[in-house]
C-alpha positions in Angstrom: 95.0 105.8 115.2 94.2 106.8 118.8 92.2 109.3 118.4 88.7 109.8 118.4 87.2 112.1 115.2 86.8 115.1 117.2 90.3 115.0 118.2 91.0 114.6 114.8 89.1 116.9 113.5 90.6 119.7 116.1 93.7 119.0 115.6 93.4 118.8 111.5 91.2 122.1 112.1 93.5 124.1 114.5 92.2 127.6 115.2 89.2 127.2 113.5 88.5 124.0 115.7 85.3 125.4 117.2 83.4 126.0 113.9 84.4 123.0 112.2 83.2 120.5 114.9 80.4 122.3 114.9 79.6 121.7 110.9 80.8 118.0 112.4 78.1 117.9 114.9 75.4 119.3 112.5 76.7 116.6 109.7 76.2 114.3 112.2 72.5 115.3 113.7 71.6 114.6 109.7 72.3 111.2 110.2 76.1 110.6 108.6 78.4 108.6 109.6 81.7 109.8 111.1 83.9 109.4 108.6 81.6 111.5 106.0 80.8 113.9 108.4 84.3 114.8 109.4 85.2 114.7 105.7 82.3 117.2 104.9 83.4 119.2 107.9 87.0 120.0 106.9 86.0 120.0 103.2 83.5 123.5 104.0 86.3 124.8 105.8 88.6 124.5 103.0 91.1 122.6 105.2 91.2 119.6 102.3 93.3 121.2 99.6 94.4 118.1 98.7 93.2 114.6 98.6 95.5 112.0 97.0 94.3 109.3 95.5 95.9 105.9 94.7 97.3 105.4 91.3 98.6 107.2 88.6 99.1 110.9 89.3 98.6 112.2 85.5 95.2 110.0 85.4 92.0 112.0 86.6 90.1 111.6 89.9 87.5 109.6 87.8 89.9 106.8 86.5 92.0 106.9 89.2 89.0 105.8 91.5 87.6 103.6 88.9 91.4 101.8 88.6 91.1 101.0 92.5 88.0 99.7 92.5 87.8 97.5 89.5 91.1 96.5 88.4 91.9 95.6 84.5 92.0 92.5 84.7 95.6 91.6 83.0 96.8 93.1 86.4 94.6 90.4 88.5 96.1 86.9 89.0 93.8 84.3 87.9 93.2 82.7 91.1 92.3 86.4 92.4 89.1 86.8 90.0 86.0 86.7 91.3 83.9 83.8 89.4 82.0 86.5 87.5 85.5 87.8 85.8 86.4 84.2 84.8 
């Protein structure tokens, strides 16, 4: 939580450090934020191999997403529901 991207970055990138901020740099000359660009960075480098999501492991990517961002809603307390879900 103290460090900056780059750090993170470098230290997530290890020997390939130098190439990766560099695709980090680029991604950010195009106008991304840090967080994208320092996912897209370590993603062309093949240094994500795995992401895991929230949720139910035998689920897919797709409905695990989905599940996070719009809960059934059985699993929402009443007073939790938006006015639009009511």
């Amino acid at each position: 939580m103290n460090q900056t991207w780059r750090e993170a970055i470098a230290a997530q990138a290890g020997e390939r450090a130098e190439a990766v901020l560099a695709a980090f740099d680029s991604a950010l000359a195009d106008g991304r934020p840090e967080h994208v660009a320092a996912y897209e960075a370590l993603d062309a480098h093949g240094l994500l191999a795995v992401v895991d999501l929230p949720g139910d492991p035998s689920s897919s990517p797709a409905q695990a997403e989905e599940a996070q961002i719009l809960p059934d809603e059985d699993d929402v307390p009443p007073q939790n529901r938006s006015a639009r879900n009511q």
